[in-house]
C-alpha positions as CSV (number, residue, x, y, z in Angstrom):
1,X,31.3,101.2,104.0
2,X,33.4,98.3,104.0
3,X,35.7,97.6,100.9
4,X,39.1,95.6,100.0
5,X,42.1,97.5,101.0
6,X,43.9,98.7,98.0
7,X,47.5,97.6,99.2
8,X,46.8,94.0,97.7
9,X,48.2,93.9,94.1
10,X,45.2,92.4,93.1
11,X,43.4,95.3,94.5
12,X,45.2,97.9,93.4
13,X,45.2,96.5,89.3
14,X,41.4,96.0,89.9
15,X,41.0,99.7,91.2
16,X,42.9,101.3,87.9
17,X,41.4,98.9,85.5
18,X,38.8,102.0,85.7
19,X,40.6,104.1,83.3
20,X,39.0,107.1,85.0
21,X,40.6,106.6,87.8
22,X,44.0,105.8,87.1
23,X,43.9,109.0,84.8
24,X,43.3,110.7,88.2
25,X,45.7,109.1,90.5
26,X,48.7,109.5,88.3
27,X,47.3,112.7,87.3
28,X,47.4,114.2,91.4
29,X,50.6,112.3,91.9
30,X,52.3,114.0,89.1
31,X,50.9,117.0,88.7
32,X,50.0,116.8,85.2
33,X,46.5,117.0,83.3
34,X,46.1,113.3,81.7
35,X,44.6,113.4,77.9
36,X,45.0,109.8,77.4
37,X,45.8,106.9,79.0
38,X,46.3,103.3,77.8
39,X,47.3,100.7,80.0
40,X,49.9,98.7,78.9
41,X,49.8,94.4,78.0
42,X,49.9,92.9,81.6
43,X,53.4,92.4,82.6
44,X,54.3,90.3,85.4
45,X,58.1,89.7,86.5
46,X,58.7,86.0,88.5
47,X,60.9,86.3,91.1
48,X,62.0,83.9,94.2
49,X,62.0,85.2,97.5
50,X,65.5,84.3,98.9
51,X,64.0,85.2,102.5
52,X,66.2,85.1,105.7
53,X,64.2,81.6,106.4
54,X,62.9,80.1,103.5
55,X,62.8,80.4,99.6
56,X,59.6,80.6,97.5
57,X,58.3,81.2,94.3
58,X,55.7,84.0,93.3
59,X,55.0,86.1,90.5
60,X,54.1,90.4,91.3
61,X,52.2,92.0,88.5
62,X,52.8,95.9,88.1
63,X,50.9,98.5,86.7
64,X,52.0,100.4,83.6
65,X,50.3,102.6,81.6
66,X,51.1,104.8,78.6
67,X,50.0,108.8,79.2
68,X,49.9,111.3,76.9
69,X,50.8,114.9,78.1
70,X,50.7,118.4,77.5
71,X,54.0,119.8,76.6
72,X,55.3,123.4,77.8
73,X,55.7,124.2,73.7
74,X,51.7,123.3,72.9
75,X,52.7,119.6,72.0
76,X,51.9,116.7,73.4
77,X,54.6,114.0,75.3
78,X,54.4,110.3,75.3
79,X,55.4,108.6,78.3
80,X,55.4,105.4,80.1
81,X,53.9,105.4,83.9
82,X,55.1,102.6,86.2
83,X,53.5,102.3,89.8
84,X,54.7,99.7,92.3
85,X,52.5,98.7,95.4
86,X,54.8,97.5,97.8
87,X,53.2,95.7,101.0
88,X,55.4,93.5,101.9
89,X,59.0,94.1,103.8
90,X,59.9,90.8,103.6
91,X,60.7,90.9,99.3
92,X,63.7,91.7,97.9
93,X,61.9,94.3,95.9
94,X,65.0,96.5,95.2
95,X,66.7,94.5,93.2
96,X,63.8,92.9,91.3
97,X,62.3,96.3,90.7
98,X,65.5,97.8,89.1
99,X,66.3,94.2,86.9
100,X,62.1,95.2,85.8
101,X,63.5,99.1,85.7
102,X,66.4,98.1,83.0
103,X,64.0,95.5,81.0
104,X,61.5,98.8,80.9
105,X,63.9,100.8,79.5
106,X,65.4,98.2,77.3
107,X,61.9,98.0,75.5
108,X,60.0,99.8,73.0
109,X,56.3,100.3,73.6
110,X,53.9,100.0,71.4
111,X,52.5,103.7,70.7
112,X,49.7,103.6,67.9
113,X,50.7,101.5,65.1
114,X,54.7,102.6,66.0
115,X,56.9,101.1,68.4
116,X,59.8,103.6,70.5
117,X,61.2,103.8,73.1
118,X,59.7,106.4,75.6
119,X,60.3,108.4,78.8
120,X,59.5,106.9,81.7
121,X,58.1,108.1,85.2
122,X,57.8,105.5,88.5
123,X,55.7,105.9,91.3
124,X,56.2,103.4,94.6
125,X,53.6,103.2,96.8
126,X,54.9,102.1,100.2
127,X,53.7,100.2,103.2
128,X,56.6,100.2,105.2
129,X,57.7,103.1,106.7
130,X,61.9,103.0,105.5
131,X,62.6,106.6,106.3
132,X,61.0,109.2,108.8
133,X,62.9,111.7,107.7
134,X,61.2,111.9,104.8
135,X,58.1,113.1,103.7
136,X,54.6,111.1,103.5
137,X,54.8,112.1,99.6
138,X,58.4,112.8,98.2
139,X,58.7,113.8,94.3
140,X,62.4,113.5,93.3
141,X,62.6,114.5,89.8
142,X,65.5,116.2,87.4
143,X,66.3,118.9,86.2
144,X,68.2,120.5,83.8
145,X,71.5,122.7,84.6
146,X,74.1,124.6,82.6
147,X,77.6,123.6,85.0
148,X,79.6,126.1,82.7
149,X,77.5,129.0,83.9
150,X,75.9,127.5,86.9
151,X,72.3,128.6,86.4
152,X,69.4,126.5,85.7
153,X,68.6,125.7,82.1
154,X,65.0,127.6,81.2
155,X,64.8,125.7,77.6
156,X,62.6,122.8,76.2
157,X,63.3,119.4,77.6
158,X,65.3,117.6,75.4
159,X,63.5,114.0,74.0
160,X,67.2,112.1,73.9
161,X,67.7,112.9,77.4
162,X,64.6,112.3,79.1
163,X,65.0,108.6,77.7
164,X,68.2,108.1,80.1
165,X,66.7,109.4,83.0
166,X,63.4,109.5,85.0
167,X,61.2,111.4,87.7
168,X,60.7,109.2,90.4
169,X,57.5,109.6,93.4
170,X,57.6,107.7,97.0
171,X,54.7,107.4,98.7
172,X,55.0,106.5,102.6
173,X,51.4,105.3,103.6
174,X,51.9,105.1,107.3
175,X,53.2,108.8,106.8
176,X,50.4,110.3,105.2
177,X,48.9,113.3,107.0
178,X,44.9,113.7,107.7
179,X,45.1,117.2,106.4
180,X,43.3,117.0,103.2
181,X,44.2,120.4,101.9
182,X,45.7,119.1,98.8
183,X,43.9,117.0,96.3
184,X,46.4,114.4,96.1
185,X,45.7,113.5,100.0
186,X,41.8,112.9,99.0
187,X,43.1,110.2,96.4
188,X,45.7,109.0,98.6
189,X,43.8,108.5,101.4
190,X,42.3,105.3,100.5
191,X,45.8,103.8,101.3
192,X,45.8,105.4,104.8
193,X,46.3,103.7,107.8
194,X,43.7,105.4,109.6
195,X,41.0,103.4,107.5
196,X,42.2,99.9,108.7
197,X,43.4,98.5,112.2
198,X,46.4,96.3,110.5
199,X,48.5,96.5,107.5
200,X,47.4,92.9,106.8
201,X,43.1,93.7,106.9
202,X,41.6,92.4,104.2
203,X,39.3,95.3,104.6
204,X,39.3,99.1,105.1
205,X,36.4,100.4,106.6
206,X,35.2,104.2,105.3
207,X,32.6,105.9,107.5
208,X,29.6,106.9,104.8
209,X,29.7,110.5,106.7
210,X,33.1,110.9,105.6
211,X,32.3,110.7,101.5
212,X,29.0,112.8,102.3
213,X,31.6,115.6,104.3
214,X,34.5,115.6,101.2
215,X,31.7,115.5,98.6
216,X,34.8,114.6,96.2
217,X,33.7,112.9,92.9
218,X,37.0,110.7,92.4
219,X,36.9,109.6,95.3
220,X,33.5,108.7,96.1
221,X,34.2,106.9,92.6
222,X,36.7,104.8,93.8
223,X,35.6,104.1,97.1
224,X,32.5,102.6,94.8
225,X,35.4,100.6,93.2
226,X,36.6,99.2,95.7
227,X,33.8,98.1,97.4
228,X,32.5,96.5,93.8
229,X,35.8,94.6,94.0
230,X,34.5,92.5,97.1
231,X,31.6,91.1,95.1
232,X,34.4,90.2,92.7
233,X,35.3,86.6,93.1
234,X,38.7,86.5,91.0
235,X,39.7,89.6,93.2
236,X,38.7,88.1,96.1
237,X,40.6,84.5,95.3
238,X,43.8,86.7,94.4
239,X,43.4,88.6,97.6
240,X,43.0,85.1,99.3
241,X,46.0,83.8,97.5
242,X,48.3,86.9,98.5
243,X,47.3,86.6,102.2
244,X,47.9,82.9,102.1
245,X,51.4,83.4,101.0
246,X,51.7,86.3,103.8
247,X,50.3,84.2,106.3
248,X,52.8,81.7,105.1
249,X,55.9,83.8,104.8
250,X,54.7,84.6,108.5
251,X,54.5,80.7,110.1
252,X,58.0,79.9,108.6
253,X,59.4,82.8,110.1
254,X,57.9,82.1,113.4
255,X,58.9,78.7,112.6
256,X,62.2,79.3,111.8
257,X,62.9,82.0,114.6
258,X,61.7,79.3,117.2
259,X,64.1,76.4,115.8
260,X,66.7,79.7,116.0
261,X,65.7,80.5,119.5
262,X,66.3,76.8,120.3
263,X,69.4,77.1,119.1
264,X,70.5,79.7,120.4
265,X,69.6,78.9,124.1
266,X,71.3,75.4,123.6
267,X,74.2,77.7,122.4
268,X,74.3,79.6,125.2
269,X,74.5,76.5,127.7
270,X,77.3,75.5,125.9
271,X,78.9,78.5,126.1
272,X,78.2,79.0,129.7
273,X,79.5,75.4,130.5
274,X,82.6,76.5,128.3
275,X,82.9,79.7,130.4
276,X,82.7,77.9,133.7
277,X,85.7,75.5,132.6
278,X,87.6,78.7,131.3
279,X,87.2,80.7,134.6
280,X,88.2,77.4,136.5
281,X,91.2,77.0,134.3
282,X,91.8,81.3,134.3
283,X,91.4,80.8,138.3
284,X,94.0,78.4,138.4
285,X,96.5,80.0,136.5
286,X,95.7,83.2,138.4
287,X,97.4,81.1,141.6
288,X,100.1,80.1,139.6
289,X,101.0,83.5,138.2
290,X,100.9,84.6,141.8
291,X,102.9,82.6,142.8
292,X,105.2,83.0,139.8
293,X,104.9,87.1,140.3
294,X,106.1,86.5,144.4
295,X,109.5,85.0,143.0
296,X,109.2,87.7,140.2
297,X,109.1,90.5,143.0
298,X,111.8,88.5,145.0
299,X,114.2,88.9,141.7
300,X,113.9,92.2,141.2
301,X,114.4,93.2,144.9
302,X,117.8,91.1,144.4
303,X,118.1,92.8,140.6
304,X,117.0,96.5,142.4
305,X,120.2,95.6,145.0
306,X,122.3,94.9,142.2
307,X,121.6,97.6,139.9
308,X,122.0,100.1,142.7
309,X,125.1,98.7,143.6
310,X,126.2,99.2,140.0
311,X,124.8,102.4,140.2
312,X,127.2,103.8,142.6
313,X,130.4,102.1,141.0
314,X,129.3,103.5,137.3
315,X,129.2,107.0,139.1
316,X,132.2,106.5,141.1
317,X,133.5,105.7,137.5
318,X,132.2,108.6,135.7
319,X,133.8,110.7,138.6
320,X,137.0,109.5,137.7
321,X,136.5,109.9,134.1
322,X,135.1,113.4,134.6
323,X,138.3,114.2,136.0
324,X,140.6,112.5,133.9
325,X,139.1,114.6,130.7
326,X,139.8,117.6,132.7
327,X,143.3,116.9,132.8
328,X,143.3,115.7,129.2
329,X,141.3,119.0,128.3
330,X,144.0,120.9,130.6
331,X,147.0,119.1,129.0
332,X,145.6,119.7,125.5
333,X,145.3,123.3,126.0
334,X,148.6,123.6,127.4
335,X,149.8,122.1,124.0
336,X,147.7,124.0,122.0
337,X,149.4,126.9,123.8
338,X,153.0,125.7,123.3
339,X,152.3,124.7,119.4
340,X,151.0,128.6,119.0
341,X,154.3,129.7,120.1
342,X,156.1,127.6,118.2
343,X,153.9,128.9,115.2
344,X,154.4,132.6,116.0
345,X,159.0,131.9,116.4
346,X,158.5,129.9,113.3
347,X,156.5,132.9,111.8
348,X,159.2,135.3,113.1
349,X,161.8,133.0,111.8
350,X,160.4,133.2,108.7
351,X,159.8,136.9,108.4
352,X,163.5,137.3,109.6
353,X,164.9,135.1,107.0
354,X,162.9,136.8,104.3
355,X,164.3,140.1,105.7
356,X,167.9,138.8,104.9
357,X,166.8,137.6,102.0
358,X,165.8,141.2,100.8
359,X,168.3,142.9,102.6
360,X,171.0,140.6,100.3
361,X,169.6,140.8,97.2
362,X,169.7,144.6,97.7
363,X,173.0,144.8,98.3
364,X,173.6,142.4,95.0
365,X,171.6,144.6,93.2
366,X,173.5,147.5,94.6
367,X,177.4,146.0,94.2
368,X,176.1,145.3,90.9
369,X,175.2,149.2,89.9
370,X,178.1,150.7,91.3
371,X,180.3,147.9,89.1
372,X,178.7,148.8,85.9
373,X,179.2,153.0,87.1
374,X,182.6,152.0,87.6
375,X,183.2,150.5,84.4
376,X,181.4,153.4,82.9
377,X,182.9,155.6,84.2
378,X,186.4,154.0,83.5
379,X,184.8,153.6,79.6
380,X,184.0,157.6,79.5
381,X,187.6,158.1,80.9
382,X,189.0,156.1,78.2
383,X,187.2,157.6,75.6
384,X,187.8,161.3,76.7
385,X,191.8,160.3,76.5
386,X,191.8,159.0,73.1
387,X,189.5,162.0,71.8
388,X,191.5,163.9,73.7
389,X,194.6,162.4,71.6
390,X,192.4,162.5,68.5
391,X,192.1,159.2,67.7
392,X,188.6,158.1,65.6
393,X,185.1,158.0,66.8
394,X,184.8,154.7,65.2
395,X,188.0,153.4,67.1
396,X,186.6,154.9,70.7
397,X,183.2,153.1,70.1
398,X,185.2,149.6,69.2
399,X,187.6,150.3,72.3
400,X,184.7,151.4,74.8
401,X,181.4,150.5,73.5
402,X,179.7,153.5,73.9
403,X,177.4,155.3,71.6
404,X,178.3,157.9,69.2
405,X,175.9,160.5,70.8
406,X,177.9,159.0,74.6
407,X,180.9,160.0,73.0
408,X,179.9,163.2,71.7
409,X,178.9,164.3,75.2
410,X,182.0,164.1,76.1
C-alpha cells in the first residue's frame, strides 16, 4: 500500500483531522484514556528562516487540540495538547517553538461557552536524530516533591501549578525500534524509517501482509487515512509546496556551499602564495640570525673568559675577607672578654664600697648608742646624787630629764 508520508505538516494535520485518530495517538503517547477531544481554531505562526545561506519566508501550522481527562479524584481535567512535526534540520525551530510556547500560555482557550487558561502538554515528533543517547520515545514530565522532608508528594495535583509547568514527549523517528510490543510503537510506526528509503519520499510504502499480520484497528485506520490523503488534491498541492521549498532550501545550499568552496580554494592560493613569501623571508632571516648567533657565541666565549677571570679575583677577595672577619671576630671576642673583666672589678668595686658603706654607718650607729648610754648613765648618776642629797623629784626630772618611774628605780 502506497500512501503520503506523515512527516509533511500537511500530512500529518490531514491524518488527525480524523478525530478518532488523534484521540488515539495522543492517547498512546500520553498514557491517558481520551473522553473528548476538540481541535483547536488553526493556528499558524510566520516565521523567516535566517538559514546559514539564505533567508526566506514560510508559515508552519501546528496541531492543538483540547482533551478532556480522567482525574485520579473521579473528575475530569481540561488540558491543551500541542504536537510539533519537525522534518526539517535546517529551521530555527527552537526558538520559534518556545516564542509559540509563551503565546500558548499567554492565552485562554475557549472551553465551552468559558474562556481559561489551561494546562498544557507538548509532544515533538522528530526527524532528525539530535541525541543517541536518548531514547526513540522519551517522556519527561514533573512531579511533585516535598524538599523539607525530601519524599515525594502522594497528593492531588494542584490546578495553579500545573498552569506554570508542562509534561513534555520527544519522539526520535530514526530511533524507533521494530519491536511492536507496546501499543504506542503500532501508532508510531507510521513515522518509521523502515517504511520509506529517504526522509524526503513523498511516499511510504506499507506491505498489505504487514496490516493483515498486526490486525490493529487504529492502525489499519490510519494507514486508510493516509492513503485517502493521496487522492486529496489540497494535501497533495501542500505536500508539493513543502517539498518545493525543501528542494529549494537544498539548491541554495548547494549553491551557496559551491560559491563557498570557490572561495575557499581561491583563499587558500592566496594563502599558500603568502606562505611561500613568508618562508622565503623566515629563510632569510634564518641566515642572518646565524650569522648574528656566530658573533653571539664569539661574545660570550670572550664574556665566559671574562667572567671567569672575575671569578677567581672575587674568590681571591672573599678569601681575604673570610679572613679579615676572623680577625675582627677574634679581636671582638678578645674585647668582649676584657669588657667582662672590667664589669666583674667594677662589680667588686661596687660590692666593696657598699661594704664600707655598711661597715661606717655601723659604727655611726654604734658611736651614737654608746654616746646616748654615756649620757645616761652620767643623767642616772646625777640623779642618784641629788636624791641621794634629798633634793625634789620635780627638780631631778628638770636637771636630768628622766622619768619619774627612771628615777624611782634608782
Amino acid at each position: 500500500m502506497k500512501v503520503l508520508n506523515p512527516l509533511f505538516d500537511s500530512v500529518f494535520k490531514y491524518l488527525l483531522e480524523d478525530l478518532e485518530i488523534a484521540k488515539m495517538l495522543i492517547h498512546a503517547i500520553i498514557k491517558k484514556e481520551i473522553l473528548e477531544l476538540t481541535p483547536a481554531p488553526q493556528e499558524s505562526s510566520d516565521i523567516e528562516l535566517k538559514l546559514k545561506y539564505s533567508q526566506i519566508g514560510m508559515i508552519r501550522q501546528d496541531y492543538v487540540a483540547i482533551i478532556k481527562t480522567l482525574a485520579s479524584d473521579g473528575g475530569f481535567t481540561t488540558e491543551k495538547v500541542i504536537i510539533e512535526v519537525q522534518k526539517s534540520p535546517l529551521a530555527p525551530e527552537i526558538g520559534r517553538f518556545r516564542n509559540y510556547l509563551s503565546d500558548k500560555y499567554r492565552k485562554k482557550s475557549a472551553v465551552g461557552s468559558d474562556e481559561k487558561y489551561l494546562p498544557i502538554k507538548t509532544i515533538y515528533i522528530i526527524e532528525e536524530i539530535f541525541n543517541n543517547d536518548l531514547p526513540a520515545v522519551l517522556g519527561r514530565k514533573g512531579i511533585y516533591f516535598n524538599e523539607l522532608e525530601n519524599t515525594p508528594y502522594q497528593g492531588a495535583r494542584d490546578a495553579m501549578v500545573e498552569l506554570f509547568n508542562h509534561d513534555s514527549w520527544f519522539i526520535q523517528t530514526e530511533l524507533l525500534p521494530h519491536d511492536f510490543k507496546e501499543e504506542l510503537m503500532y501508532v508510531l510506526s507510521i513515522f518509521a524509517p523502515w517504511f520509506r528509503k529517504s526522509p524526503k519520499d513523498r511516499f511510504i510504502e506499507i506491505p498489505d501482509d504487514e496490516i493483515l499480520v498486526k490486525k490493529h484497528k487504529i492502525l489499519d485506520r490510519i494507514f486508510r487515512r493516509l492513503q485517502a490523503a493521496t487522492q486529496d488534491n489540497k494535501v497533495n498541492t501542500s505536500v508539493d509546496v513543502e517539498m518545493d521549498y525543501e528542494n529549494y532550501i537544498e539548491k541554495m545550499v548547494n549553491l551557496r556551499e559551491l560559491a563557498e568552496a570557490k572561495a575557499e580554494s581561491e583563499r587558500i592560493q592566496r594563502e599558500e602564495a603568502e606562505a611561500k613569501a613568508e618562508f622565503e623571508r623566515i629563510q632569510r632571516e634564518e641566515a642572518e640570525a646565524m650569522a648574528e648567533s656566530e658573533r653571539i657565541q664569539r661574545e660570550e666565549a670572550e664574556a665566559k673568559a671574562e667572567f671567569e677571570r672575575i671569578q677567581r679575583e672575587e674568590a681571591e677577595a672573599k678569601a681575604e675577607f673570610e679572613r679579615i672577619q676572623r680577625e675582627e671576630a677574634e679581636a671582638k671576642a678578645e674585647f668582649e672578654r676584657i669588657q667582662r673583666e672590667e664589669a666583674e672589678a667594677k662589680a667588686e668595686f661596687e660590692r666593696i664600697q657598699r661594704e664600707e658603706a655598711e661597715a661606717k654607718a655601723e659604727f655611726e650607729r654604734i658611736r651614737k648608742e654608746e654616746a646616748i648610754i654615756a649620757e645616761m648613765e652620767a643623767k642616772r648618776k646625777l640623779a642618784a646624787t641629788m636624791k641621794k642629797y634629798g633634793e625634789s623629784i620635780e627638780l631631778i626630772m628638770q636637771a636630768t630629764g628622766l622619768s619619774y618611774e627612771q628615777i624611782a628605780d634608782l
